[in-house]
Every structure is written in C-alpha cells, then in structure tokens.
C-alpha positions as CSV (number, residue, x, y, z in Angstrom):
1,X,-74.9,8.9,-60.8
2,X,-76.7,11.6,-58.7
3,X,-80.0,9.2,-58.6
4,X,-78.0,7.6,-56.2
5,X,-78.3,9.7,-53.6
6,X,-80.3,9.0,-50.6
7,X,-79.9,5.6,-51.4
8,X,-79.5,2.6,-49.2
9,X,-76.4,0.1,-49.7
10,X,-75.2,-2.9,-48.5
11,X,-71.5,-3.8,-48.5
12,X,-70.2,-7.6,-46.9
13,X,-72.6,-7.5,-43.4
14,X,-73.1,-3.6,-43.4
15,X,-75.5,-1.3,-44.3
16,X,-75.4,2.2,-44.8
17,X,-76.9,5.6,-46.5
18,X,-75.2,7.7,-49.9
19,X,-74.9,10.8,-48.8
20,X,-72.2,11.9,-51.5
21,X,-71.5,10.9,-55.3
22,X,-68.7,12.7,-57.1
23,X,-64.9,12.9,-57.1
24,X,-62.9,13.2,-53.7
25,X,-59.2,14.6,-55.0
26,X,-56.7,14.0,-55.5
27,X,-57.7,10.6,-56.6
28,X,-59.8,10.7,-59.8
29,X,-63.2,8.8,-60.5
30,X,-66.4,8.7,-58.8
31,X,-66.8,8.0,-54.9
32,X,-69.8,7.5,-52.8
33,X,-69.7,9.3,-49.3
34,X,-71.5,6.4,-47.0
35,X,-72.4,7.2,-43.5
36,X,-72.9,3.5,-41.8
37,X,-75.9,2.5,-39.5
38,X,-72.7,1.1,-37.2
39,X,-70.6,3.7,-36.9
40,X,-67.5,1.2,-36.2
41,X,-67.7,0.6,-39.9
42,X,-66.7,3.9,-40.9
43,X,-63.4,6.2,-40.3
44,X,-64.2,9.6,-40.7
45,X,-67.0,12.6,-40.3
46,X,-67.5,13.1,-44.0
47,X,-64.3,15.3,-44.5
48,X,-61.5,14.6,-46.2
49,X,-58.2,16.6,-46.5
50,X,-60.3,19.7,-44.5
51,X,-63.0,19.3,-47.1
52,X,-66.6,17.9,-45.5
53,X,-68.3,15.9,-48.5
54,X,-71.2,15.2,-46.1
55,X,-72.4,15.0,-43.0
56,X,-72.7,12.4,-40.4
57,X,-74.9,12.1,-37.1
58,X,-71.2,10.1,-35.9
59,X,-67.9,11.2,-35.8
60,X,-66.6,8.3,-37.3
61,X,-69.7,6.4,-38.9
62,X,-68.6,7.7,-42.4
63,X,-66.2,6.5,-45.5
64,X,-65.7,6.6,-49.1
65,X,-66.4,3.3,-51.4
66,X,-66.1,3.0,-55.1
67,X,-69.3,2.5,-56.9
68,X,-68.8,-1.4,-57.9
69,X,-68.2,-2.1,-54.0
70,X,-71.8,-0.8,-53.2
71,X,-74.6,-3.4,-53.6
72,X,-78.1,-1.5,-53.9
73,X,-80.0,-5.0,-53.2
74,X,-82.7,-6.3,-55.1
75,X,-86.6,-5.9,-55.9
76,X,-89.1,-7.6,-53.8
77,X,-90.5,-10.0,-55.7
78,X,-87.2,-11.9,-56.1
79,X,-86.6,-12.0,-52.6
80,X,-90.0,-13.7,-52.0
81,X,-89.8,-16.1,-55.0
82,X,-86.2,-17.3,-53.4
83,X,-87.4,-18.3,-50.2
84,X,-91.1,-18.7,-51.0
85,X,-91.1,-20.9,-54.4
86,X,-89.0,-24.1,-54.4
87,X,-86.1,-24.4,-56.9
88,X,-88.1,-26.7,-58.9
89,X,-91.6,-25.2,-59.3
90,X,-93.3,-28.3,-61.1
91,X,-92.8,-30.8,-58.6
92,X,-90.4,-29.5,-55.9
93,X,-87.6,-32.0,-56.8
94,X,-89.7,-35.1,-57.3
95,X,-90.0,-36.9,-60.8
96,X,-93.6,-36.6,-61.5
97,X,-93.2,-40.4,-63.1
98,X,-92.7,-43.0,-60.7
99,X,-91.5,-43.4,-57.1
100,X,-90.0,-46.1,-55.3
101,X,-91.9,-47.3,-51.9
102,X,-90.2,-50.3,-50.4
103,X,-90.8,-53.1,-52.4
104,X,-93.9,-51.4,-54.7
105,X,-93.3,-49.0,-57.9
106,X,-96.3,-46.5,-57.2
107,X,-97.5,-43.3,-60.1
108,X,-97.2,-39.9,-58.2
109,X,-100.9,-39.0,-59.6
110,X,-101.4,-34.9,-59.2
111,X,-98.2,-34.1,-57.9
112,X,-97.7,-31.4,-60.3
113,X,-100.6,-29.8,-58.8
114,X,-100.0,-30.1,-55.3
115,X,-96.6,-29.0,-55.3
116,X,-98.0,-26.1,-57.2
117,X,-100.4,-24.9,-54.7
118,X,-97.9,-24.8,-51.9
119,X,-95.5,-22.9,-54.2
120,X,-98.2,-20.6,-55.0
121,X,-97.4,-17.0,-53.6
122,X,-101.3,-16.7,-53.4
123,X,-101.3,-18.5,-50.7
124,X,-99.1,-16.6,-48.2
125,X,-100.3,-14.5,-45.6
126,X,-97.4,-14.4,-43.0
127,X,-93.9,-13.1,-44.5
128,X,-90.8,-13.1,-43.5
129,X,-88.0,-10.7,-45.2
130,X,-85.9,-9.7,-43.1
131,X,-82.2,-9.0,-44.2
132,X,-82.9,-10.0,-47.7
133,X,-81.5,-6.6,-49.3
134,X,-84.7,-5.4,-51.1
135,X,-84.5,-1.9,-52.1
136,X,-87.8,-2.0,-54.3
137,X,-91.3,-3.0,-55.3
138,X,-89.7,-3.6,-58.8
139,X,-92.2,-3.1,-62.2
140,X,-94.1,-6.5,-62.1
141,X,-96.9,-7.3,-59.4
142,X,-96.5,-9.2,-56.6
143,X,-99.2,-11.8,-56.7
144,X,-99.4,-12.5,-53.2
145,X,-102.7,-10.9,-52.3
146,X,-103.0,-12.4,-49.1
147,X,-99.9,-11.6,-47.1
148,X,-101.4,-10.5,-43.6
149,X,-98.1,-10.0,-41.9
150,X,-94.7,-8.7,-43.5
151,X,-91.5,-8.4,-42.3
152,X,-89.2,-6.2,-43.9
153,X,-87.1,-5.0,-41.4
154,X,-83.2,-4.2,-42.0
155,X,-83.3,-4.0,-45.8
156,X,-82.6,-1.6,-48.2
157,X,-86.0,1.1,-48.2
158,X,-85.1,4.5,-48.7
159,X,-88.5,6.0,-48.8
160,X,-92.0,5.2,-47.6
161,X,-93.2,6.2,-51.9
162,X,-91.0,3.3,-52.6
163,X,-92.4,1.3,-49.8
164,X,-96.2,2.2,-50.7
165,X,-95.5,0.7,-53.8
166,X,-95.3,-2.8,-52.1
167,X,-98.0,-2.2,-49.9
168,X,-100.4,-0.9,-51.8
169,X,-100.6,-4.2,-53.6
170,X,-101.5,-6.1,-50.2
171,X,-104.8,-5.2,-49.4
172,X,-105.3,-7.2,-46.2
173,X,-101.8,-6.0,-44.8
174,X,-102.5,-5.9,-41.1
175,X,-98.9,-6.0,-39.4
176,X,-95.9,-4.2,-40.8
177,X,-92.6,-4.3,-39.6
178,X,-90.0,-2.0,-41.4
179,X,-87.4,-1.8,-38.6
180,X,-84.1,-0.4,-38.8
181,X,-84.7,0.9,-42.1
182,X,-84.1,4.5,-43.0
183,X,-87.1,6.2,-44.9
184,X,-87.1,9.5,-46.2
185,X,-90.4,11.6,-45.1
186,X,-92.4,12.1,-47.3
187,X,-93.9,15.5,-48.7
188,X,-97.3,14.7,-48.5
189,X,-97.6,11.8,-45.8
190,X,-101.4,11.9,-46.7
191,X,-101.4,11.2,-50.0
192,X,-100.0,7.6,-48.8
193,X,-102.7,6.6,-46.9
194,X,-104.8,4.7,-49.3
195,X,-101.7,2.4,-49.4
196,X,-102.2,1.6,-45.6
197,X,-105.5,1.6,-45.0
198,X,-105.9,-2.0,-43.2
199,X,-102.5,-1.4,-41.2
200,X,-103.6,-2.1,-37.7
201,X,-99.7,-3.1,-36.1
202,X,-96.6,-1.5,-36.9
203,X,-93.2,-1.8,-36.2
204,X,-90.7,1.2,-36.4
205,X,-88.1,-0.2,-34.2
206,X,-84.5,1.4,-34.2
207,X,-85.3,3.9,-37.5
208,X,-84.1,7.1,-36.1
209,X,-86.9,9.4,-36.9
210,X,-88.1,12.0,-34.2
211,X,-91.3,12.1,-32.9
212,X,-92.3,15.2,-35.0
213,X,-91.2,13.1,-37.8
214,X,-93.0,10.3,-36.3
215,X,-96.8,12.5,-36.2
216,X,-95.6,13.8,-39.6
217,X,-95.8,10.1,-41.2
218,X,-98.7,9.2,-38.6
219,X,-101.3,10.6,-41.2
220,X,-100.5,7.8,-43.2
221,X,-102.5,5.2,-40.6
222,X,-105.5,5.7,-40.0
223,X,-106.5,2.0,-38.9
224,X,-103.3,1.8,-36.9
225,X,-104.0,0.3,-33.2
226,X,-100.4,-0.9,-32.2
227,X,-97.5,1.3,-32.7
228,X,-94.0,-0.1,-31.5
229,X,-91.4,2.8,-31.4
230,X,-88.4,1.2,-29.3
231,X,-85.0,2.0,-29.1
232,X,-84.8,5.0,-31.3
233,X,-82.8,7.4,-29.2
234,X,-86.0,9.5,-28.2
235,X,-85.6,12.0,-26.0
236,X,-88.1,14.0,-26.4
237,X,-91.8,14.3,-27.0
238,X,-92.4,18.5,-27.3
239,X,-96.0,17.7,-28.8
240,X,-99.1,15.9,-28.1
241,X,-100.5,13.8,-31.4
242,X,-103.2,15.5,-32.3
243,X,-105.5,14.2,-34.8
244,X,-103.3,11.3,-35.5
245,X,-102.8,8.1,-33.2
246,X,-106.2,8.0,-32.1
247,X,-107.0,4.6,-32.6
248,X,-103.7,3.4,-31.0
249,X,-104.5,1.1,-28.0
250,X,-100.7,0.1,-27.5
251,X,-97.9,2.2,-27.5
252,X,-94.2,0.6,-27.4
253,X,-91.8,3.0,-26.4
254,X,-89.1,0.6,-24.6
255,X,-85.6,1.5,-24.8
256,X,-85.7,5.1,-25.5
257,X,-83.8,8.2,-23.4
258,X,-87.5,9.5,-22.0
259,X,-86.6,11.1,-18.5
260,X,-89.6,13.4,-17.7
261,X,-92.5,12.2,-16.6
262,X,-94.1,15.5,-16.9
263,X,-92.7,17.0,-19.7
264,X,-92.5,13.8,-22.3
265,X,-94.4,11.1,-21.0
266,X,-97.8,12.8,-20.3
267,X,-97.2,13.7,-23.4
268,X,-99.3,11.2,-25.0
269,X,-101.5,11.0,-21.9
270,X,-104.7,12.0,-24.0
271,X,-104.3,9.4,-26.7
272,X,-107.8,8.4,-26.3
273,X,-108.2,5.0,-26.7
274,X,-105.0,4.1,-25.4
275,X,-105.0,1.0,-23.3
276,X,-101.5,-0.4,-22.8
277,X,-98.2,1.7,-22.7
278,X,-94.8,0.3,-22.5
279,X,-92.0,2.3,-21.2
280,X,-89.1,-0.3,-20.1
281,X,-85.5,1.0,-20.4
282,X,-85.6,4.3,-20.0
283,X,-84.4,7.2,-17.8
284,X,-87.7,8.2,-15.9
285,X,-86.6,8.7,-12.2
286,X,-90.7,9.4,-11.3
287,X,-94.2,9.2,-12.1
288,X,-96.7,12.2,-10.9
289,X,-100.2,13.4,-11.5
290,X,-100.4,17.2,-10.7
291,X,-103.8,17.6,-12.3
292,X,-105.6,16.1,-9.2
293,X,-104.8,15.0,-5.4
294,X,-104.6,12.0,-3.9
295,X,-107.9,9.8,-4.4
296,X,-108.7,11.8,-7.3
297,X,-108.6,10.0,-11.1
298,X,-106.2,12.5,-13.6
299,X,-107.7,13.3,-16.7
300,X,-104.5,11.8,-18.5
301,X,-104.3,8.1,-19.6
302,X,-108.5,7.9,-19.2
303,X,-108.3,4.4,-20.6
304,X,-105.0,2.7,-19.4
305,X,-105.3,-1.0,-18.6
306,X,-101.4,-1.4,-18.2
307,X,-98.3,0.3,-17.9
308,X,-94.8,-1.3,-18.0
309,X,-92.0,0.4,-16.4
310,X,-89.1,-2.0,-15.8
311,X,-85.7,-1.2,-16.0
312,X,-86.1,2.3,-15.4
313,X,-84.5,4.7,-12.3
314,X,-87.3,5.0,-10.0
315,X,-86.3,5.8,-6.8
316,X,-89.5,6.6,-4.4
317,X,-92.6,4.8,-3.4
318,X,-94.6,7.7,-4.1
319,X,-94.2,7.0,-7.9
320,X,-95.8,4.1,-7.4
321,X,-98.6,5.5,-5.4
322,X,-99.6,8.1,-7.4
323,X,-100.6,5.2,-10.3
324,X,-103.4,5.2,-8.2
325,X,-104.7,7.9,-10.3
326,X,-105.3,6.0,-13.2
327,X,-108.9,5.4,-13.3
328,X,-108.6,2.2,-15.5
329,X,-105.3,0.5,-14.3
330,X,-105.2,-3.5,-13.9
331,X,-101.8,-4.1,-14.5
332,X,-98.5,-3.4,-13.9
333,X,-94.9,-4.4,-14.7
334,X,-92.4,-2.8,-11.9
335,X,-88.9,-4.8,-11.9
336,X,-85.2,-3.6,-11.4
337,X,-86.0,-0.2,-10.8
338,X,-83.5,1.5,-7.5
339,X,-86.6,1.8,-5.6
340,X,-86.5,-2.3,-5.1
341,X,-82.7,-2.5,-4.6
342,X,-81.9,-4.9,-1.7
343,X,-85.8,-5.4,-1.2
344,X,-86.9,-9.1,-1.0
345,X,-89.1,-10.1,-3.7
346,X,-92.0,-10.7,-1.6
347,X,-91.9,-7.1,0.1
348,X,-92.0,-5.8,-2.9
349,X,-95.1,-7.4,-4.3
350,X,-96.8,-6.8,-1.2
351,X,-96.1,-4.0,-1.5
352,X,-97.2,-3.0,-4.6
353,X,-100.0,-4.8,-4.4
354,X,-101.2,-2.9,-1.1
355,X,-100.6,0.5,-2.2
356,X,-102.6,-0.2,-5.4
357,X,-106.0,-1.7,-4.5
358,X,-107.2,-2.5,-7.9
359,X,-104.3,-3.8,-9.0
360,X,-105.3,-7.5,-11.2
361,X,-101.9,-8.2,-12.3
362,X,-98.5,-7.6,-11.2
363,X,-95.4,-8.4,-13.5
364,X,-97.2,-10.9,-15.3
365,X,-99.1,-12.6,-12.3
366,X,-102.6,-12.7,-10.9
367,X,-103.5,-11.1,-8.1
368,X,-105.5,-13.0,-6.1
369,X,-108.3,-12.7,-3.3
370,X,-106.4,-14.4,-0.6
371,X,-103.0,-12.5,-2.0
372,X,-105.0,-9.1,-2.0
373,X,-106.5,-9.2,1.1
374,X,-102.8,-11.0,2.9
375,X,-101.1,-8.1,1.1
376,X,-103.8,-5.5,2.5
377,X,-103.7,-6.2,5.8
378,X,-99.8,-6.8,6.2
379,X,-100.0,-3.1,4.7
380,X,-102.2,-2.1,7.3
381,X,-99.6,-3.3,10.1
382,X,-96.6,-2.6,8.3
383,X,-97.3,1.1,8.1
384,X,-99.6,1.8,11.1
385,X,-96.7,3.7,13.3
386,X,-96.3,6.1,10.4
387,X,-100.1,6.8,10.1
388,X,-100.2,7.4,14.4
389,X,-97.7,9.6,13.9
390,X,-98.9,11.4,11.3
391,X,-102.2,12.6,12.8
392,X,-104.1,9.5,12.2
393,X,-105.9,7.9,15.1
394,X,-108.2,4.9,16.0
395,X,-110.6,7.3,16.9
396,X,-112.2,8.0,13.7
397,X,-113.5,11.4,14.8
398,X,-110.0,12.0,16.0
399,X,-108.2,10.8,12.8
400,X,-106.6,13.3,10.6
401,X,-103.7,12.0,9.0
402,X,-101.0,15.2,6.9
403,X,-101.6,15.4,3.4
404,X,-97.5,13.8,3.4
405,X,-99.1,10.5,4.7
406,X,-102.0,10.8,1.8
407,X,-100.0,11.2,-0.8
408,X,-97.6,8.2,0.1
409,X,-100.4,6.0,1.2
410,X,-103.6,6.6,-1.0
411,X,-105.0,3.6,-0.1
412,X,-104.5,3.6,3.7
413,X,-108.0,5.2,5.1
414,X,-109.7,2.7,2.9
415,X,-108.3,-0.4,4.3
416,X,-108.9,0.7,7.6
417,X,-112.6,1.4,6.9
418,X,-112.6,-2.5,5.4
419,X,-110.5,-4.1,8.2
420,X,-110.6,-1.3,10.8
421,X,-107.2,0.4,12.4
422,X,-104.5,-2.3,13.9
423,X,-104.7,-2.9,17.7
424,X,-100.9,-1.7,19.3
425,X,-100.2,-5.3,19.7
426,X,-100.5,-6.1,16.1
427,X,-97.5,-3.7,14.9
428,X,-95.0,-4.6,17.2
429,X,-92.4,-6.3,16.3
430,X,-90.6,-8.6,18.8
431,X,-86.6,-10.1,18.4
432,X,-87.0,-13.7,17.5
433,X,-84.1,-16.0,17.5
434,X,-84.6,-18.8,14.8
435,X,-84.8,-21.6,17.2
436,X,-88.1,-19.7,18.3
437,X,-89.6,-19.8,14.6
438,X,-89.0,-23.2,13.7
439,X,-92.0,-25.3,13.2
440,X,-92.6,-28.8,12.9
441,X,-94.2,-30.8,10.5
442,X,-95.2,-34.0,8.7
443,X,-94.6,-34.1,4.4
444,X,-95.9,-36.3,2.6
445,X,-97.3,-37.5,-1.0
446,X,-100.4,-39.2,-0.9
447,X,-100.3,-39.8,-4.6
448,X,-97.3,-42.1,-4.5
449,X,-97.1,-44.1,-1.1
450,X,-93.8,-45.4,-2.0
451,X,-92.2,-41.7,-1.6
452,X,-91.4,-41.8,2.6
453,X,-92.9,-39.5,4.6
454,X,-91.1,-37.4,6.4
455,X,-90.8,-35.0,9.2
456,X,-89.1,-31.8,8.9
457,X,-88.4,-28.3,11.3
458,X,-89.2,-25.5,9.1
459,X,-88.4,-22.0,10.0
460,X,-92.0,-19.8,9.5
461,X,-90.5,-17.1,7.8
462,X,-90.0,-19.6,4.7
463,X,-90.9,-18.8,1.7
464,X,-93.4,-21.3,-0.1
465,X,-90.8,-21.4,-3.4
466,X,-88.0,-22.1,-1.2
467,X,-90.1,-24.9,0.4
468,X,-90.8,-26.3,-3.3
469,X,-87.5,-26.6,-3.6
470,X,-87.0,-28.6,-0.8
471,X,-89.5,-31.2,-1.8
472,X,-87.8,-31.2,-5.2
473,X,-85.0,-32.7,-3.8
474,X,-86.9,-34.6,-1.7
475,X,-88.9,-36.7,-3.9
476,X,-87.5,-35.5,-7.3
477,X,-90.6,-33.6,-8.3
478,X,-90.4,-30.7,-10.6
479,X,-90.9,-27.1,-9.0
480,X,-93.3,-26.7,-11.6
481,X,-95.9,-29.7,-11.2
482,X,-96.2,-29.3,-7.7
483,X,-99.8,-28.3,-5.6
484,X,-99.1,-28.0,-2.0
485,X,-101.7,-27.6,0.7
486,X,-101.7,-28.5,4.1
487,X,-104.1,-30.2,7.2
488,X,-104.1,-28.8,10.5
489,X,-103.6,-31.1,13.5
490,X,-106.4,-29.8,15.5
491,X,-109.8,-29.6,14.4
492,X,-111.4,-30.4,11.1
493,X,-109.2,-32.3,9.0
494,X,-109.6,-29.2,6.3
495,X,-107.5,-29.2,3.3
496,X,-106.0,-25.8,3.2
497,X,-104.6,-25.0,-0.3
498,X,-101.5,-23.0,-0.9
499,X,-100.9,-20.9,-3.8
500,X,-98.3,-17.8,-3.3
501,X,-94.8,-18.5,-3.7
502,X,-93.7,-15.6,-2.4
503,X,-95.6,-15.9,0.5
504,X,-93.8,-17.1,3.8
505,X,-95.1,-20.4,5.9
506,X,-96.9,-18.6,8.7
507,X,-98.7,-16.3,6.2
508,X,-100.9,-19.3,5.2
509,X,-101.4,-20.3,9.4
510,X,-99.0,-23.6,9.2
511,X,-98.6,-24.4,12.9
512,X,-96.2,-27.2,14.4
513,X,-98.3,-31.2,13.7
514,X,-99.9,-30.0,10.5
515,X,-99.4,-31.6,7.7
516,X,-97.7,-30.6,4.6
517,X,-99.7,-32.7,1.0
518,X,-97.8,-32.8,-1.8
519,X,-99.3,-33.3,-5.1
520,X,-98.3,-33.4,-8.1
C-alpha cells in the first residue's frame, strides 16, 4: 500500500496527489489522504478529528477516498494504441473481399497493407495525449520512433524517472509538453539528461515547481531553446541560471505574480542567447535599467529581439522609455497596461513608436517608413513645450535640456538633429469647432462603375479605420479587402496610397476636392 504514495490519481473529472495511506479512526480500513489540483474538490487541510494526516498547499483542497474509488490511470502505450490504431487493425472496418461501387463489384487489392501503414505507430511524429490518464511508460516498448512532438499534459506523471522512461525511447523528441502535471524532483536531475538530449521546446505550464526547482531540473536540457513557464504562481526569481538555460532563445513567463522589475525580472537578464521574453499577466508596475543612463545600451538582455508586456500595471511613460536600452529590441507588445487608460489607440502607438526609434514592430504590426517618420515628427511637436522648458533651445549652442527631460525622452535630441527643432507656430494648438475641420471629398470605386460615386464632408481628425467603415456600408465591401488611396485636386493627378488605420485624414494631407479610390 505505501508504494502508493506520491502517486497521482484520477477520480470522475478530478485529479489529485496521495499524500497519505493508512487507517483514519474511528472508521477501520485503509484511506488515501488526497490533496486535489482544484481545491473545490476537497473539504479539509489534511486533519481529521485534530489529527493532520497530511499536508496541503490549500485549506480545503484535501479529503479521504477509499482505495477502489482512486483510478491510478494507465500505461502509455495503451493510450496511444486507443486513439492511434483503429479498432480493426487489418483493414480499419472494411472487408478485404469485395466492395460495392454503384453498379460494379470491384476486389479491394492491398488494402490489408494500406490500412496497416497508417495504423502503424512508426509513422507518427506529432502526438497528442492529453487527459488520457497515463501514469507510466509500462514494460513493453513503444514503437513509435518518430514522434517529434508529444503532448502529455494533465495526466497522471508523478516523476520525471517515470517520465524518462517514455522519452528515452523517442530519440527525435523535439517539443514536450507535460503541463499541469506534478513531478517529483529528481535526486540526480543530470543523470536524466541522455533521455532529453534533442528536447529543444518545452512546456511546464501550471506544474507548480519554483524556480530553484525549475534550475534544479534545468540540467536535464541541454538542447532546450524554448522554455514556457506560465501561470505557475511565481513570484520570485532569487537566482540567476547559471550554467543551465543557455541555449534558451524564448522564455514564456505569462501569467505569473513577477512584480519587480529589478529584483526578479533582471533576473534572467544574462541568459545569453535569449531573444524573445514574454511577460503578459503579471504584476510589474515598471521597467528600469540602473546599469547605464539614458542613450546608453545595459548589459542585461544583450540579445533581446522582443519583449511582451501586456496585461501588466505599468503606470509611467518612462518604463517605456527606458526600453531604449536594449541594444537589440525590434519588437514590442504594450496593451492594457494603466499607463494607456483613456488614451486613444492612435496616441498610443505614436507614441510608442516615437519614443522608441528602432522600434520594427508594435503589438503585432509593422512599423513603417511613412508611420515612423509621421509618428517622429508628431513627437517632435507634441512634446516641444516640455523640451523649451526644460533647458532645451533652438539654439543648439544654447540647448541644454535636465537630465528629467533625457530620461523621459531618449530619443528627443536625435529627432531634432534629423528634422531640426519645431518653429513656435508648429506647437500651438488652436480651438477648432468641427464645422472648421470638415473636409470635402469625392469617393469612388473605379473597379466597379456600377457602385455611385459619392460626395461626402469628412471631419480631418478621422481616423482611416473609421473611414473603412464607412465605405463598408457604403458599397458593402469588407473592412478587410479594402486599399484606399487618394488624388489631389490640384496638381499632378498622383495616386497617394494610404496604409495606417490609426492614422487620422489630415495626417496623410487629404484636402477638400481630392479624391478618395477605393479598391478592393
């Protein structure tokens, strides 16, 4: 009975850990103390009658179960053969004879052999396991020496020596995911690593295990180059990986409690090779390089590409700014963070875009030429006032903006060396009622002369989406397929294409007579 210990059960939809075997008086016979991965399962701590039996991470995520109620799932191989090999292995439900086509009686020649080879676990490389109960690698082989990709996340693993024993068998094993499954650590994490040695992705979603215990296991992957660690209550990260991790080029840590930037997160700022880090859902409230100043490149995160930080509680502009540090950085994801609260969505881009000048890619879009150099020069404008009164000056031998200004605005002395400093009467900023804004215009869709063309007043604050819209309803064409451009009225009839949605009308120079083409 005590070999049951440690073990991982499955009872109706739940799963849970034995963390007890023996008698619980004053009812006689065996019990099993089971702390539950959902806590709402259980009822108690582990105590009964002021005796604790065990211990659980929940108050109420444990309970007692009789022996015969607890299902200890399955070995591997019978998991794969049910969903893998069809009920019927000689001809997957066909008679092998004769089969009926229309009007004709026609032999089934070689069926036997074709239905067969796509039963044939030799040939799978991508497998999917999830929730299937497995528990073991069982005593006979696998035979499915080409399984690339396997998914064995929420069974029944208790420990990664039970696990190596399946995966030592898959020699081309690249991707592993062994989500919410709880293994014991093992002694000797090294003495695993033969059984992982073409591992390059894992997943270790929702297991529980702390970072130390994450670099104690870490040794086991030596090949690994994408490590996804989500949603596993993490808190804290009180030690660089050293001498593990440092072939990882993407690092998944979304939906953890990380709140210090300084303290956890630069953490794993000398990973060496590390290219893409993914930090969505969690507490950070700022981002700060104290190694070096403004216009400087820290010596953490030498190789970063891209950084995700959505859903987190960033309040200042200055977090953003100081990503300017990052000598390698092309892209960023930056959405529903309190900084952007009550911001439009085109502010923000510009933004962004402006305070980080070699910026490729923002929340999954291209940056490009005519959006960086718009989004540089509104900059310029937006926060000229600011720079004056700082100490800056259009006198460059005069200019000497704080260190305050710097460190908010890296980027600021370098657009004005491109586009030189805004003239007064380019920052200010007049009271416009909307009558004053509208514009007039001509739409129309030379690709289909039977759609009207019309003539509309526009306000030049409009956003291009918004305008999409309104041709959608228009002439019933899909936000999606349209290509808008437009031809001024004076001048060269030149076709000026536009391609921001975010952008407003006047950004792209629409004046009142031009032209709107719609294409589609």
């Amino acid at each position: 009975m005590q070999d049951m210990l440690g073990r991982r059960i499955a009872s109706v939809e739940d799963i849970g850990t034995v963390k007890f075997v023996g008698e619980v008086p004053p009812s006689s016979g065996i019990w099993l103390g089971v702390e539950w991965d959902n806590p709402d399962r259980g009822k108690h701590d582990g105590s009964r009658n002021g005796v604790q039996y065990f211990k659980c991470s929940h108050p109420s995520g444990g309970s007692f179960l009789r022996p015969n109620k607890a299902d200890f799932g399955r070995e591997m191989l019978a998991a794969v053969r049910e969903k893998y090999i069809p009920k019927d292995m000689e001809t997957g439900d066909l008679d092998e004879s004769v089969m009926s086509l229309g009007t004709r009686t026609i032999e089934l020649v070689g069926i036997h052999k074709i239905a067969t080879k796509q039963s044939s676990l030799d040939n799978l490389t991508d497998v999917e396991l999830r929730n299937q109960r497995i528990s073991s690698a069982g005593n006979e082989r696998l035979g499915t020496p080409n399984i690339t990709g396997l998914n064995l996340s929420k069974n029944l693993l208790s420990s990664w020596e039970e696990l190596s024993k399946i995966t030592q068998q898959l020699t081309k094993l690249q991707e592993l995911d062994i989500s919410e499954n709880r293994l014991l650590i093992p002694a000797l994490p090294v003495d695993l690593s033969p059984h992982f040695t073409s591992l390059v992705e894992l997943f270790l979603n929702r297991t529980y295990i702390s970072w130390d215990e994450l670099l104690t296991c870490a040794g086991m992957w030596t090949s690994l180059r994408k490590l996804h660690f989500c949603f596993n209550r993490l808190s804290t990260i009180n030690r660089s990986p050293e001498h593990v991790l440092q072939n990882v080029e993407l690092l998944n840590l979304e939906g953890n409690d990380l709140s210090s930037w300084e303290e956890e997160v630069l953490s794993v700022g000398q990973i060496p090779r590390l290219k893409k880090l993914v930090l969505n859902s969690n507490k950070l409230t700022q981002i700060y390089f104290q190694d070096v100043r403004p216009g400087e490149h820290s010596s953490f995160f030498s190789q970063l590409e891209s950084i995700s930080l959505n859903h987190n509680q960033i309040a200042q502009w200055s977090s953003i700014s100081e990503l300017n540090k990052l000598q390698s950085l092309e892209e960023v994801l930056f959405r529903f963070n309190p900084v952007t609260d009550d911001v439009k969505p085109s502010d923000i881009r510009g933004n962004i875009v402006g305070k980080l000048k070699n910026l490729k890619k923002l929340n999954g879009t291209e940056v490009a030429r005519g959006e960086r150099r718009g989004a540089e020069i509104d900059y310029l404008k937006h926060h000229c006032k600011e720079w004056l009164a700082s100490g800056g000056s259009r006198d460059p031998g005069k200019s000497k903006p704080s260190e305050a200004f710097i460190s908010l605005h890296p980027t600021y002395e370098y657009y004005i060396e491109v586009y030189g400093a805004p003239e007064e009467g380019e920052t200010r900023v007049e009271a416009k009622d909307l009558k004053s804004t509208l514009i007039e215009v001509q739409i129309r869709c030379p690709q289909d002369t039977s759609k009207k063309q019309l003539k509309k007043k526009l306000p030049s604050a409009m956003e291009l989406q918004k305008l999409k819209s309104l041709v959608q309803k228009l002439y019933k064409i899909d936000v999606c397929q349209q290509r808008l451009s437009y031809i001024r009225h004076e001048g060269e009839a030149t076709e000026v294409e536009m391609d921001n949605d975010l952008r407003p009308l006047d950004f792209f120079g629409i004046e009142s007579g031009d032209t709107i083409l719609v294409e589609y």
